[in-house]
Structures are given as structure tokens and as C-alpha cells.
N, C-alpha and C positions, 0 to 999 in steps of 0.2 A: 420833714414836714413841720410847719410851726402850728403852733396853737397860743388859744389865748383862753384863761379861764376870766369866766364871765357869771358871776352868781345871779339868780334871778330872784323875784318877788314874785311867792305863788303860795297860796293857803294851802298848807298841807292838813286842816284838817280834817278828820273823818266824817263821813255825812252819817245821819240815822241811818242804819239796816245795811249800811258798805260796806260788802264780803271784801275780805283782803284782796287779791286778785283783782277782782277791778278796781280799788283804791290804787294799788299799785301800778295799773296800768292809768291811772287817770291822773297820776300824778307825775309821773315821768311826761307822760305825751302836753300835761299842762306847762311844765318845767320847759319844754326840748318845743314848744309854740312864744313861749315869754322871753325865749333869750333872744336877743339883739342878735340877728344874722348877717349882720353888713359891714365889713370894715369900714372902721372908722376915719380913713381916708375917700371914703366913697367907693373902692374896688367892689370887686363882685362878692355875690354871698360866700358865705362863711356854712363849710356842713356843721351843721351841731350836733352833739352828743351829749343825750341829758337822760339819767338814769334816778331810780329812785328806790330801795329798797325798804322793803316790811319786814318785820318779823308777826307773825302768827300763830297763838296756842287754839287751834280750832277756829273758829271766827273770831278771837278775842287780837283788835291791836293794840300790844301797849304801848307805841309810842318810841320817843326818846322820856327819858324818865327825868330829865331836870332839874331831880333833886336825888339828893343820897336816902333819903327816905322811901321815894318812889323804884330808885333804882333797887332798892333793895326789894320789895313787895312784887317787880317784875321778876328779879331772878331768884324767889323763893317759890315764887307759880312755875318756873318754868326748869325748876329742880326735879329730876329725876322724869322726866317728863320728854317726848320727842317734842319738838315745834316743828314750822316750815318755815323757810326765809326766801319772799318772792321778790327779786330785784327784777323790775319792766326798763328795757333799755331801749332808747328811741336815736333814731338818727335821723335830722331833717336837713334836705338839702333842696336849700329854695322850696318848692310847693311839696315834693315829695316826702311822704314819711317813709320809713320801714320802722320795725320794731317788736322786741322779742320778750316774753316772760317766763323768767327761770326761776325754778322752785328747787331748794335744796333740802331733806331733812334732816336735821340735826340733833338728835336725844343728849340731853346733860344726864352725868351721873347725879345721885342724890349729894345736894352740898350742904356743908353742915352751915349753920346760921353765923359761926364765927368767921367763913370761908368766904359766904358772899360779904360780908361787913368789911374784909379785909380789902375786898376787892375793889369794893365799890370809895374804900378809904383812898386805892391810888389814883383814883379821880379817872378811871376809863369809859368808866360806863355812863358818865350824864351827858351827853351831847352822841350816841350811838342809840340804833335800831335795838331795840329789845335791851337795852341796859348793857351790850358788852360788844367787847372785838373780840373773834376769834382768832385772831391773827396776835394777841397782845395777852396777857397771863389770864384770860378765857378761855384760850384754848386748851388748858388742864382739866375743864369742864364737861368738854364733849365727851361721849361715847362711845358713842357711832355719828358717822354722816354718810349718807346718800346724794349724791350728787356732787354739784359744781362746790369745791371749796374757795374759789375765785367771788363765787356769787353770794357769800356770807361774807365775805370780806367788803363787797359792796358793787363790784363790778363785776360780772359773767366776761372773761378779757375772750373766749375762743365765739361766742354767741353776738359782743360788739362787735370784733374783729369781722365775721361773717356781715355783720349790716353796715362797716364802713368799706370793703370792699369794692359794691358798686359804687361809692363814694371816690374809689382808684386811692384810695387811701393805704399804706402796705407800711407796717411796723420797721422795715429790712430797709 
């Protein structure tokens, strides 16, 4: 099956008093209404697939961190400390929506100050949910996780897989 990635323009951000969980859900479903569903030959709609993930210390979102300074001040709050990482994944096809939000949690060990600096030196963490990839030299970080480790990474792939289905969509 072909696809086509197609980035949208959508404010991601946070409003006053916006609990993670619906940020995240109101940003994926903003995202997966903004993209262009029609090929650009005229053919029929296109299903879209438009996801967005948070990371979360309590209500607190920090973002992409943008700078090596901010990235640093996310991942020293979030030292030694469990978080939640909610990715809202939407499928629309023509009027139809479906769409699902998955919550993982993830505790980092305590890191020393020289560890996150190091980290944040190889340039992973400023353009990433909560300053880092778990899938990328982060992942020495964790200590425990609970749940989907697809869905720290950015995509829940068995929870889209389930909402492109009716889509007749099949990886195989």
C-alpha cells in the first residue's frame, strides 16, 4: 500500500489549565482534520494517520525543549522520577474518525548532571517530546516502563494497526 507523508500546520500549543490527555488528544485529532486528504490527482480520499505524543511529569508538559539549556532543565526534573508518555493516534477516513490514547510509564534512573549534558551535547534531545528518544542513547535512562514501548517511541504500531484495519489497510 503506498503512502505519502504530508506535514501539516497546527499550533501545538498548550492552552491555560490543558491536562495532558486532552492536549494530546486535541492535537493529534487537530493534526489528522489539517492534512490534505485527497490526492493530488483528483482520486478519492486518502485515510490519514496523524498522531501526536506528550510526555508528562503530573500535569506538567515540557514540550520539545529547543534549546540545550531547556533540554537540560527537562531531563533533570525528570531524573529519578517516573513520567507518563501519552501518544493520541487518529485515523480519518473521509468523515469518519477513529482514535486511540495510549499511556506508557516510564521512570528514569537518577542521572548525574554530567550524564544529561553529555546527552543533550549529542543533539537528540531538542526537536523530541520531553527532551529525549528512548529508542537512541535515552534508553540507558529508563528503569522501569509500563506499557507500550512503541508508544515512547512515538507511535503505539499494535493500537494504529487496530484503527487502520477498518481502513482494509494490512502491513502483510
Amino acid at each position: 500500500m503506498a503512502f505519502l507523508v504530508r506535514p501539516v500546520e497546527f499550533d501545538e500549543a498548550v492552552r491555560d489549565g490543558e491536562a495532558p490527555r486532552p492536549y494530546t488528544r486535541r492535537v493529534a485529532l487537530g493534526k489528522a482534520l489539517a492534512a490534505e486528504a485527497h490526492d493530488p490527482q483528483g482520486g478519492p480520499d486518502f485515510v490519514v494517520l496523524a498522531a501526536d505524543t506528550t510526555v508528562a511529569l503530573d500535569d506538567w508538559i515540557p514540550g520539545k525543549p529547543g534549546s540545550h539549556e531547556r533540554a537540560i532543565e527537562i531531563l533533570s526534573r525528570l531524573s529519578g522520577r517516573t513520567h507518563q508518555v501519552h501518544t493520541a493516534v487518529v485515523v480519518r477516513e473521509g468523515q469518519k474518525v477513529r482514535s486511540r490514547l495510549v499511556t506508557t510509564s516510564v521512570r528514569f534512573r537518577t542521572l548525574t548532571r554530567s550524564e544529561i549534558e553529555a546527552y543533550v551535547t549529542g543533539g537528540e534531545s531538542l526537536d523530541r517530546a520531553g527532551g529525549y528518544a528512548i529508542q537512541g542513547g535515552a534508553g540507558a535512562f529508563v528503569d522501569r516502563i509500563v506499557g507500550s514501548y512503541t508508544n515512547v517511541v512515538g507511535l503505539p504500531l499494535r493500537e494504529a494497526l487496530e484503527l487502520l484495519r477498518p481502513a482494509r489497510y494490512s502491513p502483510v
